[in-house]
RODO-2510 file (C-alpha; in nm, 4 decimals, decimal comma):
residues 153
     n   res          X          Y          Z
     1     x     0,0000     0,0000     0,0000
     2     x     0,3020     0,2199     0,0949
     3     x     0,4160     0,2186    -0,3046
     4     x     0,0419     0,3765    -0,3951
     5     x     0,0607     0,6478    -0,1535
     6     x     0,3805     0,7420    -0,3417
     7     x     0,2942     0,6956    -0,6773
     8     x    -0,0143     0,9405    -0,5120
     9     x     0,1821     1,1723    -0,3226
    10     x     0,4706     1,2020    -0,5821
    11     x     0,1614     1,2693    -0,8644
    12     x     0,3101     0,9345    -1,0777
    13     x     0,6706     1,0405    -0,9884
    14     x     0,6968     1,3952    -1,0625
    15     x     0,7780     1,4960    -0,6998
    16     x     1,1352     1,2835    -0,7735
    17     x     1,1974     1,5510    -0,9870
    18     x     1,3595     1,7304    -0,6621
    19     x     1,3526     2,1067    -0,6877
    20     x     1,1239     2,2714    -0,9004
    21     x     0,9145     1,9844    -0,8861
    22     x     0,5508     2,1758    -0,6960
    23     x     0,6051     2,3842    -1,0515
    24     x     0,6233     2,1310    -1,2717
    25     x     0,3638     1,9342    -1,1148
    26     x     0,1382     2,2548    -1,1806
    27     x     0,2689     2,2929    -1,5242
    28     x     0,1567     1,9472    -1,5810
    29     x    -0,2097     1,9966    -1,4686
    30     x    -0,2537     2,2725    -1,6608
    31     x    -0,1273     2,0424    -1,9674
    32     x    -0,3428     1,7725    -1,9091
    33     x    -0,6386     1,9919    -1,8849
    34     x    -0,5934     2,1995    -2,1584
    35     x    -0,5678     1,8402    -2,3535
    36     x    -0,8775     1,7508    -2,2038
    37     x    -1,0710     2,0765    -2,3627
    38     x    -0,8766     2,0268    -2,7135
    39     x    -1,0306     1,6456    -2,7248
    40     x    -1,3697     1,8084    -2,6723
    41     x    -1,4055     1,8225    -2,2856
    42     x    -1,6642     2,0772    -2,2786
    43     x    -1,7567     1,9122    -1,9940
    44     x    -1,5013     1,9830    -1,8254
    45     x    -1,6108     2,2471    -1,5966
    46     x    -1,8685     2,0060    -1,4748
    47     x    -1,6774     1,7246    -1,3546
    48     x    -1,3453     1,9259    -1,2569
    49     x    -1,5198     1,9924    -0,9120
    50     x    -1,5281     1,6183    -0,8240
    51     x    -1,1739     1,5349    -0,9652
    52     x    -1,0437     1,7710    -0,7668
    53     x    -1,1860     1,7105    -0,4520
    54     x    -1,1257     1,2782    -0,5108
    55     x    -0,7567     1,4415    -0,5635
    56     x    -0,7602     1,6480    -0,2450
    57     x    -0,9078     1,4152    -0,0333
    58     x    -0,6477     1,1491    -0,1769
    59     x    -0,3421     1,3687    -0,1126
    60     x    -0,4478     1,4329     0,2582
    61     x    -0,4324     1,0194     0,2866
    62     x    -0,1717     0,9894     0,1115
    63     x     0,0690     1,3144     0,2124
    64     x    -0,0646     1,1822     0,5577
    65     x     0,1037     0,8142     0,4901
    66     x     0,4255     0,8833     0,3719
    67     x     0,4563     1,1783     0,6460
    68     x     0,6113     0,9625     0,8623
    69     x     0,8635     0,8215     0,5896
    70     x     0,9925     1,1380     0,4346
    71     x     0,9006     1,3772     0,7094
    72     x     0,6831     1,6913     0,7035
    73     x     0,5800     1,8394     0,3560
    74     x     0,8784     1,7354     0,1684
    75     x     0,9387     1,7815    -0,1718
    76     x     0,8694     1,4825    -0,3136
    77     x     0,4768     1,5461    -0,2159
    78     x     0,3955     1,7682    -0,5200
    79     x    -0,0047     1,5952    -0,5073
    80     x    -0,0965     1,9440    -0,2949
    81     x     0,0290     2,1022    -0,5997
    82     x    -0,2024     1,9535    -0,8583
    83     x    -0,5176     1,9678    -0,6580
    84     x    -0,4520     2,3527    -0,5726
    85     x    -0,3931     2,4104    -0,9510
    86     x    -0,7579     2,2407    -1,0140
    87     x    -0,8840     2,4358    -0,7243
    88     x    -0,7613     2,7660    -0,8923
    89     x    -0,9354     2,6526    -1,2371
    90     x    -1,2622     2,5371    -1,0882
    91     x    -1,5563     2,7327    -1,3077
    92     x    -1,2908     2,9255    -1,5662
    93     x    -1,2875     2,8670    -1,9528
    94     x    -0,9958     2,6466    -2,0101
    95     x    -0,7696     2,9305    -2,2509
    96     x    -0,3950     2,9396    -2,2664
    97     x    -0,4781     3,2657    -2,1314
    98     x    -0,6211     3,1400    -1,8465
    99     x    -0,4232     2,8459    -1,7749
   100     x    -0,0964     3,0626    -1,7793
   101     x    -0,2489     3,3464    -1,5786
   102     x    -0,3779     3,0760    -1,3159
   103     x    -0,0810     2,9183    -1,3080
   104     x     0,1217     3,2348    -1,2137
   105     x    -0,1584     3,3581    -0,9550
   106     x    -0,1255     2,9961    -0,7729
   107     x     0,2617     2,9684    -0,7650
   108     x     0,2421     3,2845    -0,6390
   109     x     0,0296     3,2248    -0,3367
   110     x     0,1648     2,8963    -0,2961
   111     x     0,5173     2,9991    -0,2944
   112     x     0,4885     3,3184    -0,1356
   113     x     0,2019     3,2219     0,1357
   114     x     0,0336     3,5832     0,2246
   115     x    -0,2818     3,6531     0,4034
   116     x    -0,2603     3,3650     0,6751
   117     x    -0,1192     3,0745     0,4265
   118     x     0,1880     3,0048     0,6056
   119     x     0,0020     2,9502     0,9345
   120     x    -0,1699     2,6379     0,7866
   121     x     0,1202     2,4786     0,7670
   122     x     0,1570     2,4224     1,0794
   123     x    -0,1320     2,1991     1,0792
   124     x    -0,0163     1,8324     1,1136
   125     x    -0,0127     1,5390     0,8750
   126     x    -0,2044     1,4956     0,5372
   127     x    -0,4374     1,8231     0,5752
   128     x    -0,1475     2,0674     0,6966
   129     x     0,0461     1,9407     0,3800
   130     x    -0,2678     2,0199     0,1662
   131     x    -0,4539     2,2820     0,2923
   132     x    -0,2322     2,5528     0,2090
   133     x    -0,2555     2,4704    -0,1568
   134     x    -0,5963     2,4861    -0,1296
   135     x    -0,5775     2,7955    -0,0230
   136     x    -0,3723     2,9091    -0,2505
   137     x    -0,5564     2,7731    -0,5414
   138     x    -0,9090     2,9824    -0,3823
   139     x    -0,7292     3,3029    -0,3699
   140     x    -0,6024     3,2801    -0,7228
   141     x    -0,9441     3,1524    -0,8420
   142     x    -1,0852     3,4432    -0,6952
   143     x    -0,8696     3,6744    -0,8723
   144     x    -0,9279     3,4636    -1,2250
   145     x    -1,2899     3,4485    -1,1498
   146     x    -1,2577     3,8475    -1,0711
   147     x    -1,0541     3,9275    -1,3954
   148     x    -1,2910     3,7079    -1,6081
   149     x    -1,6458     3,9431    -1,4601
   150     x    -1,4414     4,2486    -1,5357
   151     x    -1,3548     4,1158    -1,8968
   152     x    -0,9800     4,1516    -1,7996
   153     x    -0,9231     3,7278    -1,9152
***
């Protein structure tokens, strides 16, 4: 069972990538959904919501199980990564516009932590390790879902 929560944690083995890897991890879910919408996933916006939260919930088991193996949040756990970058795209039109402009807002929050991010990690096991990607990815969805009323996106 230990070898699936890796494979889960690591997002199929990206978080071996070492440093970096939280941004290519993000990079990669913006690929894969913008592949999704080119092979006609319209529907898309409808089903993203319960991807990402069977994604979330996964990556607080599994960030939870391997916790005690690699020790807290470490970089091979880039699963937080690819379930905030869902959270920041929930509801938006899937655009290269979009995808790069949510992809900046969410590294940003995730990697700089403001407004109160930072003290969730200091929440213990799985949901410590993922709850400040969420975070991040509802700020920056705001902000996308902000830009997009205004006609900014």
């Amino acid at each position: 069972m230990m070898r699936i929560h890796k494979l889960v944690s690591t997002s199929l083995g990206i978080g071996y990538i070492g440093k970096g890897g939280g941004t290519v991890a993000a990079v990669v879910t913006c690929l894969c959904l913008y592949a999704v919408h080119l092979a006609g996933g319209d529907q898309l916006v409808w089903w993203l919501p319960t991807v990402t939260a069977l994604l979330t919930a996964l990556g607080v088991w599994s960030a939870g199980e391997v916790e005690p193996l690699w020790g807290k949040d470490d970089k091979k756990v880039v699963i937080d990564e690819v379930a905030g970058m869902c959270i920041s795209l929930l509801f938006i039109p899937i655009t290269p516009g979009s995808l790069m402009v949510g992809l900046f807002l969410f590294r940003f929050f995730d990697i700089v932590k403001p407004l109160y991010i930072r003290r969730l990690e200091k929440i213990g096991g799985g949901l410590g390790v993922m709850l400040d990607d969420v975070v991040a990815g509802v700020y920056a969805n705001i902000i996308l879902q902000t830009l997009l009323y205004f006609k900014i996106l």
